[in-house]
Each structure stands twice: as structure tokens, then as C-alpha cells.
C-alpha beads as a LAMMPS data file, in Angstrom:
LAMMPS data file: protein, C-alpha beads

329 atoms
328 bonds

1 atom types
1 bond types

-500.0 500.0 xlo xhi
-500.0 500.0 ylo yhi
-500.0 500.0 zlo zhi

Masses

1 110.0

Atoms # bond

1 1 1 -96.072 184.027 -59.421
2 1 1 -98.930 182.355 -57.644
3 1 1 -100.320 185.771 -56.743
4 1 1 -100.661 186.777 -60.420
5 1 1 -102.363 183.587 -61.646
6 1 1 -104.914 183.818 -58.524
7 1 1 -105.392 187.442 -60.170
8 1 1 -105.503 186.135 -63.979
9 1 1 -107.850 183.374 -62.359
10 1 1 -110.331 186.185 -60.923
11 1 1 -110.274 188.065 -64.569
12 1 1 -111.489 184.968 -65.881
13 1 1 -108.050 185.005 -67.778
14 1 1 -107.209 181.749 -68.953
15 1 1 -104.094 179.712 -68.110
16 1 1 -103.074 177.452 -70.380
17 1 1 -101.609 173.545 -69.756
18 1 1 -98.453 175.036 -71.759
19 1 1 -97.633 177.561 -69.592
20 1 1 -97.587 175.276 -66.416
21 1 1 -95.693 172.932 -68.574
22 1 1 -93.063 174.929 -69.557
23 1 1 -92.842 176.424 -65.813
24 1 1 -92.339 172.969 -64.626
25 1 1 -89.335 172.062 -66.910
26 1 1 -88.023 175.157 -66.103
27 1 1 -87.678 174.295 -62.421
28 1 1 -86.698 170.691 -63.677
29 1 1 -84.106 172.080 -65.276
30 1 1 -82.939 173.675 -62.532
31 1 1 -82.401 170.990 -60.226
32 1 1 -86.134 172.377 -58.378
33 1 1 -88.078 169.342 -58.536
34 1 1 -89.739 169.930 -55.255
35 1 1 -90.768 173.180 -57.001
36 1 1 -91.967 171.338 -60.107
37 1 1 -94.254 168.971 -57.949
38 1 1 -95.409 172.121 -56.254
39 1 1 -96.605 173.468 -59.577
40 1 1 -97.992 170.080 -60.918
41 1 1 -100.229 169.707 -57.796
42 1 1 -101.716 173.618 -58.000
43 1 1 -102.718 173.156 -61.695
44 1 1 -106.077 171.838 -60.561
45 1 1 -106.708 174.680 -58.219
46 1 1 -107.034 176.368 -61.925
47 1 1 -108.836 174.388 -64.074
48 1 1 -106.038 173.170 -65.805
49 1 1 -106.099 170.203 -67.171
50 1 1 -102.881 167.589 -66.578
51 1 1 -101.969 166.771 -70.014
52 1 1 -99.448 164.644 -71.563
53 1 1 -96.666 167.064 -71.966
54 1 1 -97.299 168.311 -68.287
55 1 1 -96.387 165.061 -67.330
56 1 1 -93.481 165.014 -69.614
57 1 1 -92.248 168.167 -68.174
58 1 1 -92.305 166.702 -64.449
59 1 1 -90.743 162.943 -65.707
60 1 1 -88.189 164.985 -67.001
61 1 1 -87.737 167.228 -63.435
62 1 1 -87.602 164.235 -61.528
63 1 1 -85.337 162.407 -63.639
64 1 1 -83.036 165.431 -63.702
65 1 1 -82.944 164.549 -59.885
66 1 1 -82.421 160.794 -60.083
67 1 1 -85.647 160.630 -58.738
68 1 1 -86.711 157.602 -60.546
69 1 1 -89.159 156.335 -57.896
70 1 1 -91.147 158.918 -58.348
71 1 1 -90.773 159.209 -61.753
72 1 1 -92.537 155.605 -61.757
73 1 1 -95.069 156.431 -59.596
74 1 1 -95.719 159.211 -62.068
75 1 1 -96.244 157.518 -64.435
76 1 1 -98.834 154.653 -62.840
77 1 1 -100.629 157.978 -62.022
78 1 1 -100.243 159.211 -65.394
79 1 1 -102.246 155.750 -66.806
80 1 1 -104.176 155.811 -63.773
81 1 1 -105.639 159.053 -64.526
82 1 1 -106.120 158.098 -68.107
83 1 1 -103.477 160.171 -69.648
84 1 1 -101.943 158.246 -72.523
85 1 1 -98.369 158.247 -72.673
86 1 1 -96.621 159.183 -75.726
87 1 1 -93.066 158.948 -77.689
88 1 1 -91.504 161.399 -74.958
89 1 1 -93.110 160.164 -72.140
90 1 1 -91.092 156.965 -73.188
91 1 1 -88.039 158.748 -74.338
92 1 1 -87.733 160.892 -71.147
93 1 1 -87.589 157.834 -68.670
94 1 1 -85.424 155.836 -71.093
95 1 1 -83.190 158.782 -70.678
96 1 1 -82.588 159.151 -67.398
97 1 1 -81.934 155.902 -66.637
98 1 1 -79.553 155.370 -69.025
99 1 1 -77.288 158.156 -68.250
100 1 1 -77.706 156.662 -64.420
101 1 1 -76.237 153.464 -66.365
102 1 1 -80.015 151.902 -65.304
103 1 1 -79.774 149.698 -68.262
104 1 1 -81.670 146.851 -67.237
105 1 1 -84.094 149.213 -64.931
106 1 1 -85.074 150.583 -68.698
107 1 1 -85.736 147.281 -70.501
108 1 1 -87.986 146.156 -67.443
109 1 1 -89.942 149.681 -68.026
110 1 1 -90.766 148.909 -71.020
111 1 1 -91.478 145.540 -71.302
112 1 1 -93.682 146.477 -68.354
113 1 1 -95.673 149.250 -70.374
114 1 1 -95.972 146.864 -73.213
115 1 1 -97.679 144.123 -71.472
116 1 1 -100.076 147.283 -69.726
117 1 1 -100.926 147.669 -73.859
118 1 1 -99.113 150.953 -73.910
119 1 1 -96.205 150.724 -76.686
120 1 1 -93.835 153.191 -77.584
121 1 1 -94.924 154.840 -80.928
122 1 1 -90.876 154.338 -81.749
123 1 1 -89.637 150.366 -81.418
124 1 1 -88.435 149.954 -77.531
125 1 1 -85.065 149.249 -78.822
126 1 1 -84.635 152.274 -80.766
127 1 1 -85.823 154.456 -77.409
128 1 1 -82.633 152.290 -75.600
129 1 1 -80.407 152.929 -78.706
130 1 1 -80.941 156.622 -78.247
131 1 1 -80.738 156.563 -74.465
132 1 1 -77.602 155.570 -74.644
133 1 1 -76.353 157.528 -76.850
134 1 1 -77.684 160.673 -75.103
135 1 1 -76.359 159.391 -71.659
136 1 1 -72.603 158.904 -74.143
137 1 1 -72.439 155.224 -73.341
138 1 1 -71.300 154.869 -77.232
139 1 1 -69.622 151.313 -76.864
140 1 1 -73.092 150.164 -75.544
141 1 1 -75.150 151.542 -78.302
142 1 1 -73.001 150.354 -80.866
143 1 1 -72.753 146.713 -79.190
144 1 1 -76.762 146.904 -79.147
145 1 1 -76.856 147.671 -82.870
146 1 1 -74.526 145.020 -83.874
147 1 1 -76.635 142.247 -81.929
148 1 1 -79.443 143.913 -83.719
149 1 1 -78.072 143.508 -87.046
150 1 1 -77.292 140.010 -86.266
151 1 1 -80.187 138.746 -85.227
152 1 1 -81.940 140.188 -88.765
153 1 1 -83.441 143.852 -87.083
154 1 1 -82.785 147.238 -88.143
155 1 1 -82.998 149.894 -86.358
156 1 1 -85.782 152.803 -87.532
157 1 1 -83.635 155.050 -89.795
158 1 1 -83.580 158.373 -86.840
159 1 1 -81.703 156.474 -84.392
160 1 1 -79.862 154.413 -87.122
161 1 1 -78.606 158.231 -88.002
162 1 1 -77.809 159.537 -84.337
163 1 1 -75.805 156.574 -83.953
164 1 1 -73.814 157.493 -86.880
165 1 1 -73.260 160.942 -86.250
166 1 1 -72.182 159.918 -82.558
167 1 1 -69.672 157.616 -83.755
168 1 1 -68.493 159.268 -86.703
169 1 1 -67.852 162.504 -84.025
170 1 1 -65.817 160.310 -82.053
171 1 1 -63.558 159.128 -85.032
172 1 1 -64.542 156.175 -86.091
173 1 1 -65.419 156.553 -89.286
174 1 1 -64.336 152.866 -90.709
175 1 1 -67.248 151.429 -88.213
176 1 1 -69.857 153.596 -89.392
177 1 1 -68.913 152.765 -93.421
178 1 1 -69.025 149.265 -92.129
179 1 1 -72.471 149.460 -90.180
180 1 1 -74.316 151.254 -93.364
181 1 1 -73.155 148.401 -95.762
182 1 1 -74.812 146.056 -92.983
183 1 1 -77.685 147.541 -92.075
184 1 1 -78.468 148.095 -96.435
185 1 1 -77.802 144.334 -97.055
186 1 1 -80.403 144.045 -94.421
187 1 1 -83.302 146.660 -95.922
188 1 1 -82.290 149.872 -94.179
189 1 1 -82.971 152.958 -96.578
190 1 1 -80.848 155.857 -96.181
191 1 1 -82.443 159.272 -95.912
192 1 1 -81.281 162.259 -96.380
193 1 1 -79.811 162.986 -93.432
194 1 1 -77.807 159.546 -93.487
195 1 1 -75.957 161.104 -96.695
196 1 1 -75.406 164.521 -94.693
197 1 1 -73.656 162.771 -91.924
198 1 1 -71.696 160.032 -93.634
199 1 1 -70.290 162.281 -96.758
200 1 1 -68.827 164.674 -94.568
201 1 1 -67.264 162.429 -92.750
202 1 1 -65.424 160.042 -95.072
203 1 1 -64.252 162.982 -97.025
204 1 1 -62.556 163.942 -93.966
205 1 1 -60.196 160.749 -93.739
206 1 1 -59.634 161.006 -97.197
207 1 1 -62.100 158.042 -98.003
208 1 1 -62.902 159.398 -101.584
209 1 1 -64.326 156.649 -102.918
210 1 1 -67.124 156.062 -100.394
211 1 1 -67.371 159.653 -100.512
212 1 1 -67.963 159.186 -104.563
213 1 1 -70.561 156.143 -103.996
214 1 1 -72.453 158.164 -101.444
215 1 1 -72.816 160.796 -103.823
216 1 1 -73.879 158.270 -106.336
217 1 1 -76.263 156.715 -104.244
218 1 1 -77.594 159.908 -102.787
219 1 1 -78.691 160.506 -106.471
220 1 1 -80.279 157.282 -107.376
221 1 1 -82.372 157.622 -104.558
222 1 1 -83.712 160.997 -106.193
223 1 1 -81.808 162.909 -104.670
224 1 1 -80.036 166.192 -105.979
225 1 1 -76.596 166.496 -103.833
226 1 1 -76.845 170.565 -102.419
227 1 1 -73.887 172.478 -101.362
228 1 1 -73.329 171.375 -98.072
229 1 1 -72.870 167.860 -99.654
230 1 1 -70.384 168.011 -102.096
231 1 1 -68.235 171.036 -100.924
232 1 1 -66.477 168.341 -98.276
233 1 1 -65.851 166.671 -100.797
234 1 1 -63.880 169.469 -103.203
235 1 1 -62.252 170.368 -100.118
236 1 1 -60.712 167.057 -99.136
237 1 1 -59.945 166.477 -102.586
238 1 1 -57.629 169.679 -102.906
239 1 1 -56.029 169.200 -99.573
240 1 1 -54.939 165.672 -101.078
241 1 1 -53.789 167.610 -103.989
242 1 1 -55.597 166.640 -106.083
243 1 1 -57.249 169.323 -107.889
244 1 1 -57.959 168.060 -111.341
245 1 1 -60.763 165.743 -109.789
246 1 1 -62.042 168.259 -107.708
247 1 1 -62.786 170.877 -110.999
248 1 1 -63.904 167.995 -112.497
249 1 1 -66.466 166.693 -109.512
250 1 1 -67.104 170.400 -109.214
251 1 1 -68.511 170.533 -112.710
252 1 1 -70.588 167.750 -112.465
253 1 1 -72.283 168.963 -109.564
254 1 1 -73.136 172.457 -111.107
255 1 1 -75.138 170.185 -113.433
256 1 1 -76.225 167.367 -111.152
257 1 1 -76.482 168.903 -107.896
258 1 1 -78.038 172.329 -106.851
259 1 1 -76.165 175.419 -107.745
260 1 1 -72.789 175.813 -105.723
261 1 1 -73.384 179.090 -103.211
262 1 1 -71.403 181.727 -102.434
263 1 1 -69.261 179.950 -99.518
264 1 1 -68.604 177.063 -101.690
265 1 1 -66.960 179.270 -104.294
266 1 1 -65.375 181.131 -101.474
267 1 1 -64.121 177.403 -100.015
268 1 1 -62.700 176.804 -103.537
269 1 1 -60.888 179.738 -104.238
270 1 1 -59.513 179.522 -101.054
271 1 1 -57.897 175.899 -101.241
272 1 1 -56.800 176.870 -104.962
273 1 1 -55.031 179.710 -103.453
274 1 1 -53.319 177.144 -100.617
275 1 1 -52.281 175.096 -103.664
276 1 1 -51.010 177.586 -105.929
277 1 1 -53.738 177.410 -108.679
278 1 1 -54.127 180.986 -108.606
279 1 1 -55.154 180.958 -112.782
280 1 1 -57.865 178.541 -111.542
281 1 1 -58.921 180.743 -108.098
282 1 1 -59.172 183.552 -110.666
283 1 1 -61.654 181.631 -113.163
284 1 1 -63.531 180.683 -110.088
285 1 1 -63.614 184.483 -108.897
286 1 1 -64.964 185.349 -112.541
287 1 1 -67.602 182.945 -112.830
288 1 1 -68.973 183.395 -109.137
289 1 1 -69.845 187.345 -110.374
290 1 1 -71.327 185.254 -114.033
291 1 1 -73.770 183.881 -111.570
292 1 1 -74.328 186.998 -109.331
293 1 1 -72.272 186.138 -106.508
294 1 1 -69.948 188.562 -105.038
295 1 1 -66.610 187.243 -103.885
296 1 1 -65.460 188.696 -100.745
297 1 1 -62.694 191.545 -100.360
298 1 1 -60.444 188.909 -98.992
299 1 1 -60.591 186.384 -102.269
300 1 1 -60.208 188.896 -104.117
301 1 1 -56.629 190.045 -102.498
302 1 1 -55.673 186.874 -102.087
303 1 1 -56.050 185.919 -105.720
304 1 1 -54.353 189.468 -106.894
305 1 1 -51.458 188.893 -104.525
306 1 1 -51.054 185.259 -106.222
307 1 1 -50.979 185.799 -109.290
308 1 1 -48.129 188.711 -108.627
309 1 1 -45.989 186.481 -107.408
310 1 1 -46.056 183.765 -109.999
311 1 1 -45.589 186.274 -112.633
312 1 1 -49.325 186.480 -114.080
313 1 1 -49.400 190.520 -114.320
314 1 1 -51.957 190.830 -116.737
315 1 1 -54.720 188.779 -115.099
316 1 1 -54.092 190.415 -111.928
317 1 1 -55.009 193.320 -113.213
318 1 1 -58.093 192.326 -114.966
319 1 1 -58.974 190.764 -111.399
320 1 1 -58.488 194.161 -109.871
321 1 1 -60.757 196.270 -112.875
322 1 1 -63.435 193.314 -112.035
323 1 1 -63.343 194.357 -108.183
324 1 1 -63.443 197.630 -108.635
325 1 1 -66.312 197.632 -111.393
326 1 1 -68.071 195.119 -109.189
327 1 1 -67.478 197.588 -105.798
328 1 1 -67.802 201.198 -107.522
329 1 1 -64.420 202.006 -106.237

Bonds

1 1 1 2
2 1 2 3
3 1 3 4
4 1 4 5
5 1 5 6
6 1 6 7
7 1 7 8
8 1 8 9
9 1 9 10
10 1 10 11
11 1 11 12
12 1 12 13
13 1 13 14
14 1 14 15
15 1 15 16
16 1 16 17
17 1 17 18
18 1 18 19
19 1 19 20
20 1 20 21
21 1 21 22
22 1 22 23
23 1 23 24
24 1 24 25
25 1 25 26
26 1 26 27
27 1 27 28
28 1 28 29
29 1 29 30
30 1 30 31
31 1 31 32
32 1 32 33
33 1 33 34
34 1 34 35
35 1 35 36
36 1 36 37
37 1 37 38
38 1 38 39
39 1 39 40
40 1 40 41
41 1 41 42
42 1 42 43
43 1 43 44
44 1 44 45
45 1 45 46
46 1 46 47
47 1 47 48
48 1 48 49
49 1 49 50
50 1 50 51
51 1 51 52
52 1 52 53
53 1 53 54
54 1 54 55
55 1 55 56
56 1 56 57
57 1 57 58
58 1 58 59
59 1 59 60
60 1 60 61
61 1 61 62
62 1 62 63
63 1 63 64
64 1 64 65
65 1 65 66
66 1 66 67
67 1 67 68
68 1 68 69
69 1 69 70
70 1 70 71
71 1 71 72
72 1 72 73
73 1 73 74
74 1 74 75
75 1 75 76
76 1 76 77
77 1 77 78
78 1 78 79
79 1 79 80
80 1 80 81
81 1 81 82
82 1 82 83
83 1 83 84
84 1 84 85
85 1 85 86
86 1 86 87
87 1 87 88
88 1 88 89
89 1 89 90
90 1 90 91
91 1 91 92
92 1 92 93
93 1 93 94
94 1 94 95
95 1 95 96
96 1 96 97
97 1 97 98
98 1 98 99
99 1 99 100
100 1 100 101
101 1 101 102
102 1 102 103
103 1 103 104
104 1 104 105
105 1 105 106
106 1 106 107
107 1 107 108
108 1 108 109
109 1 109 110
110 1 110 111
111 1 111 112
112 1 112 113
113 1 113 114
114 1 114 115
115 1 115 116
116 1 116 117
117 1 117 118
118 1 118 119
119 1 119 120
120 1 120 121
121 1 121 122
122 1 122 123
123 1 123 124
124 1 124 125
125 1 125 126
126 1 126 127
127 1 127 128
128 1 128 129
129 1 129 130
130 1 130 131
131 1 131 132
132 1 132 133
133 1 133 134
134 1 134 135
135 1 135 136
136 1 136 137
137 1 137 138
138 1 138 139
139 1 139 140
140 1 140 141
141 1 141 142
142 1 142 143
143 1 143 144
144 1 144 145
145 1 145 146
146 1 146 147
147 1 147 148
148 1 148 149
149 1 149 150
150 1 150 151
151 1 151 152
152 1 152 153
153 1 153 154
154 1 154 155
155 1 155 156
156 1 156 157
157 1 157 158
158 1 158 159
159 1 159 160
160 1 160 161
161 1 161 162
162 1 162 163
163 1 163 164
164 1 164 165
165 1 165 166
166 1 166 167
167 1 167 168
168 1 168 169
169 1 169 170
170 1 170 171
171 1 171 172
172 1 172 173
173 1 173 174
174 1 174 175
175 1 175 176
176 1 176 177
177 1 177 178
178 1 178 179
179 1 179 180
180 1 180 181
181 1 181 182
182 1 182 183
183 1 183 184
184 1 184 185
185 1 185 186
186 1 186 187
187 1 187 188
188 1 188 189
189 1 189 190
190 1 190 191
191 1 191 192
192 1 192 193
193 1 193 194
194 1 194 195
195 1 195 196
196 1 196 197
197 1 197 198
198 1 198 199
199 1 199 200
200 1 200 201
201 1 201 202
202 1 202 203
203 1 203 204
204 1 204 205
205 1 205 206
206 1 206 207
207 1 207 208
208 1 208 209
209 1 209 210
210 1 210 211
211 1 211 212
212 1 212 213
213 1 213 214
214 1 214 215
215 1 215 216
216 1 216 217
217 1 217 218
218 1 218 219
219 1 219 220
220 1 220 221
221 1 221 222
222 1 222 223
223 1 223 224
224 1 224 225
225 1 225 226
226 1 226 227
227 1 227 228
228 1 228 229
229 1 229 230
230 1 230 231
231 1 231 232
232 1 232 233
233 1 233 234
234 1 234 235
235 1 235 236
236 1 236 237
237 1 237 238
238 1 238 239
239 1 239 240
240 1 240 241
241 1 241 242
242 1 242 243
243 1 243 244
244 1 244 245
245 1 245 246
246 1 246 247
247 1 247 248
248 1 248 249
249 1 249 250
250 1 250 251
251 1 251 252
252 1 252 253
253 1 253 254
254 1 254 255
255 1 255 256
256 1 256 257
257 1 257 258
258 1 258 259
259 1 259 260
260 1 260 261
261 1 261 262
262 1 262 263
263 1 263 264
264 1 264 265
265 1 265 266
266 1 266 267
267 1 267 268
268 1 268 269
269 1 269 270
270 1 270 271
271 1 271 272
272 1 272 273
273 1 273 274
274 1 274 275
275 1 275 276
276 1 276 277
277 1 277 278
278 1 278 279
279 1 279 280
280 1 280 281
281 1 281 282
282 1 282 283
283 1 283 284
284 1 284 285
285 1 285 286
286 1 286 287
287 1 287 288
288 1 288 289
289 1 289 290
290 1 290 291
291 1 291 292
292 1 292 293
293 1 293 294
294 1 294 295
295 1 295 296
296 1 296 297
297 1 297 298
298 1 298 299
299 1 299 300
300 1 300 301
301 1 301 302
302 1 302 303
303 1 303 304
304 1 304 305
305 1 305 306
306 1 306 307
307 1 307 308
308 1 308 309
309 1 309 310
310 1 310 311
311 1 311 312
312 1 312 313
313 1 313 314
314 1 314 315
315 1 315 316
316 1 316 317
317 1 317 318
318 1 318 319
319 1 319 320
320 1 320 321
321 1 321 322
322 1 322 323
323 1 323 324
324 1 324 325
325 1 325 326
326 1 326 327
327 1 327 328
328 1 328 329
């Protein structure tokens, strides 16, 4: 390696901070942090300059390591030199030492860049919130969010989100529903990404009513619900059985929302199929090709088959002249 930068050095070919960065978090990655230091130290021999996200690259190496003495030090250099540090300068020490459960080690960071004038571009808090998270100390971040919330702070709207998504993956959905109806009585505004975490979710456990007032509130904030959005919904809503609300919600979203797509008409034809709505799985089938969307081979079988068996002859057939006009067979 070193042999063909010397050469690129003698061709007056440049070498740019990027590629050493991305060479050291490759060894960092690795477990080579000796390797990564070796690399850090020979950038000057090429009139590279150390840049923030070279440092980045070898925090993150050393952390990788546990190496959080150096680490430090690399960072006192890292001012020293006048290299500012920036959000994942921060983020990558926060990091490591909370998945080494260095809690407290993290706080003290912090505070101790803050009173050196160098703040986190993202509130210290938040950096801990999502340090925890990553590290999977859940119980932690969630006990840090609740103190949070009731001492009157929020939490910026990114982490507010990873938290949910981490807690809503481990099951608790009830918490999260909870936690958003705090943190909105205190000011939070959900984004978009708030709505694509949370309706998902609560559709699952069959909370159809929160699903319903997140789609509600998704849409006064401007919002037009898309696919991925309200097909969790029509799902959950058949597998309860109840598919007279789900055509109905369906409807409203094909004027509300954003089109439905090709797998959401799949999804639905499907779960009509489970449920023995083959008349309505047939519709479905006939208005998916009204909109240019071809169903797949498999719908279209499964439909046929369907309506066989429950005596509905005559549709079947028209559903089998439609795929074969539609597939030139």
C-alpha cells in the first residue's frame, strides 16, 4: 500500500484526506487500531491534511478497541491542533462509552468540551439518548427520557424517533403511545418519520384507534398518508375481521392519501382471499388493471380458485378472460 502512495506521491498524484480516512476506519473496523494509528501518523509524510473526519475515523478505531485513553488524548490533540470537532466527533465517543456501560465517563466528556466552548451541534443529552440506544441499554434511554420529560425538556425530534423505533421493536408499544402524548403536551412536533414508525406499530397490536388518530394527525400536519402508511393499517384491520372498515379506510385513502401501489393491492387481495371475500379480491384485481397495475400470476389463481369453490362460476371466468387479455395468452 505504502509503496504505491510513495509512487502516486512521485507522479505528483494527489491523495486525498478521504482516502486515508476511509483506510483508517477500515482497519478500525477490523479490530487494527495499531494499524489505524500507523496510517494517521504517515498522512503528513504526504501532504495530507488531518481533517475532521480523519479524526473521526481513528476515535472510532480506538473506541472499537476500548481504547478510550487514547481516544481522549485524541481528541485534546484534535483541539490542540485546531481541528474543530463536530456532531460525530461527539457521537463517536458518546458511543463507545456507552456500549462499555461508561455512562458517567460520557457526561464528564461532555460537560468537559462544553466548558472548553466546544458544544455538540445536537443537545448533549440527545448524543447520550442515542448512545444508549446504540450500545441496547433500552431501560436506560427510556429512564433518561422520562426524567427529561419531567423536568419540562424534549428531546430533538431524531433521537425522540430512534427511541421509538427501539422500543416499539422490542414490544412495547403501550410506552411509546404513552411517551408521544407526553412529549406533544410538552411541544414536541412529530415528523414524518414519527408517523412511519408509530402507525405501523399500533396497527400491529390491533390499536386501531391510535392507528386512526395518527392518520388523522399525520394529515393535519400537511401531510398526505403514502402506501407504506396506511397498508398496516388495511392489513390489521382484515386480520381482525373486519373488512367493511378496511374498504372503507381504503377508499378514503385513494382520495386522501397517495395512490395505493401495486403491493398494496397485492396485500389486499391477499387478506380478502384469507377471509373469504373472494367477490371483493376480484373487484380489487379489476380495478388494480383500471389503474395500470398488473396483478401477479399468483392473485390471480388464487382469486379464480376462490371463487370456484364458493360457487361464483361466472366471475371466475371473467377473471380468467381478464388474465389472459392482460398476459396475451
Amino acid at each position: 500500500m505504502w509503496k504505491v502512495a510513495h509512487q502516486m506521491k512521485t507522479l505528483n498524484l494527489p491523495i486525498s484526506s478521504d482516502t486515508f480516512s476511509v483506510l483508517i476506519e477500515s482497519y478500525g473496523q477490523h479490530g487494527l487500531a495499531d494499524r489505524a494509528v500507523e496510517v494517521f501518523n504517515r498522512m503528513r509524510h504526504f501532504d495530507c491534511p488531518q481533517t475532521a473526519p480523519v479524526y473521526n475515523s481513528l476515535l472510532s478505531a480506538l473506541c472499537e478497541v476500548k481504547n478510550f485513553q487514547g481516544a481522549y488524548a485524541l481528541i485534546r490533540r484534535m483541539v490542540r491542533k485546531g481541528v474543530s470537532p463536530d456532531k460525530r466527533t461527539f457521537a463517536v465517543l458518546v458511543n463507545g462509552w456507552c456500549a462499555a456501560g461508561k455512562l458517567r465517563e460520557a457526561q464528564e466528556f461532555l460537560e468537559e468540551m462544553s466548558r472548553k466552548g466546544f458544544n455538540p451541534p445536537v443537545r448533549g443529552r440527545d448524543l447520550l439518548i442515542d448512545g444508549l440506544i446504540n450500545a441496547g441499554y433500552l431501560e436506560s434511554a427510556k429512564e433518561m427520557v422520562r426524567r427529561m420529560t419531567k423536568e419540562g425538556f424534549l428531546p430533538d425530534v431524531s433521537t425522540f424517533n430512534s427511541l421509538l423505533e427501539a422500543i416499539c421493536n422490542s414490544g412495547e408499544v403501550e410506552f411509546c403511545m404513552e411517551l408521544l402524548l407526553d412529549v406533544g403536551q410538552l411541544g414536541l412536533c412529530p415528523d414524518i418519520s414519527t408517523y412511519k414508525i408509530m402507525i405501523p406499530a399500533v396497527s400491529k397490536v390491533g390499536r386501531m384507534d391510535e392507528a386512526f388518530r395518527l392518520i388523522h394527525c399525520l394529515m393535519e400536519d400537511g401531510h398526505r398518508p403514502f402506501p407504506g402508511l396506511y397498508a398496516p393499517v388495511i392489513k390489521a384491520l382484515c386480520r381482525m375481521g373486519r373488512f367493511d372498515d378496511a374498504f372503507s379506510f381504503f377508499s378514503d385513502m385513494k382520495v386522501q392519501g397517495h395512490p395505493p401501489n401495486r403491493p398494496v393491492y397485492t396485500m389486499l387481495i391477499r387478506m380478502c382471499a384469507r377471509g373469504g371475500r373472494f367477490v371483493e379480491a376480484a373487484n380489487y384485481l379489476v380495478e388494480m388493471t383500471e389503474v395500470n397495475l398488473i396483478p401477479m400470476s399468483q392473485s390471480f389463481d388464487t382469486v379464480t380458485d376462490g371463487l370456484k369453490n364458493c360457487g361464483k362460476h361466472d366471475l371466475a371466468k371473467r377473471i380468467e378472460q381478464l388474465e389472459i387479455s392482460l398476459r396475451g395468452i
